[in-house]
Each structure stands twice: as C-alpha cells, then as structure tokens.
C-alpha positions, 0 to 999 in steps of 0.5 A: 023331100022339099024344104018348107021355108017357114019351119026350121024343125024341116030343115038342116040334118032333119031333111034328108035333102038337106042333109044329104049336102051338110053330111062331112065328107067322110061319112056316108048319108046313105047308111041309115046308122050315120043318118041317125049318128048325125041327128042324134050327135051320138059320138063318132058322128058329131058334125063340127066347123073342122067336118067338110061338108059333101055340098064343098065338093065336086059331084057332092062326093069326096075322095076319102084318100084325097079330101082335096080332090074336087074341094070347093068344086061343087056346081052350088058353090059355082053357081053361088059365085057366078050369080055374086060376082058375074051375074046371076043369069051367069048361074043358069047353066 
C-alpha cells in the first residue's frame, strides 16, 4: 500500500511497506505474529535505537549469522548518497 504524505497514522509500522524497511533485521515481516508483535510493542519485538532496521542492508536482507554482511549496502541508502554528495541525477540508476 501507498503511503499518504498527510496522514502520519499510514505511516512507519501501520504501513506494511513501510514497515517491511523499518522492521530490525532479525526479525521477520513476513510472519504475521512479529507484524503484530512490533505494533503492539508487545515484549520480544519492541524496536529500539540498538535494532538495525532491513532498509540498512544490501537486498533489505540480513544475514542473522553475520549482521555485517551487506551492512549499509542497500540501493535506498546508495542512492540517498549519490543524490546528497554526487548529484541526484547520479541516483537514477
């Protein structure tokens, strides 16, 4: 689902898209009870500034044996840089 600029309750973990990105690495979105977990903040799924979230990593996949395999290798992030520090037509591809 899209996300509605104007409405911030659309937004973050409510948006599956969105969430998907934001979820820590060793979780995983797809299962329907960490969806909830991480919504609800229920215990074992509370999101902290320690959790790397999916959108870091190369694929938006995480190896859970190695969390520094594809660290800060995701295409948003390069092309986040590209358009800051290169120019944004840099970002395109």
């Amino acid at each position: 689902s899209s996300v509605d600029p104007d409405d911030k309750h659309s937004c973050g973990f409510a948006n599956d898209a969105c969430g998907r990105l934001l979820c820590p690495a060793e979780l995983d979105w797809n299962d329907p009870v960490v969806r909830a977990g991480i919504r609800d903040r229920s215990e074992g799924y509370v999101v902290t500034d320690l959790s790397f979230p999916t959108y870091l990593y190369d694929k938006y996949t995480a190896n859970p044996d190695d969390l520094e395999e594809g660290f800060f290798k995701s295409k948003i992030l390069i092309q986040g840089y590209k358009a800051r520090f290169m120019s944004p037509s840099s970002a395109k591809d």
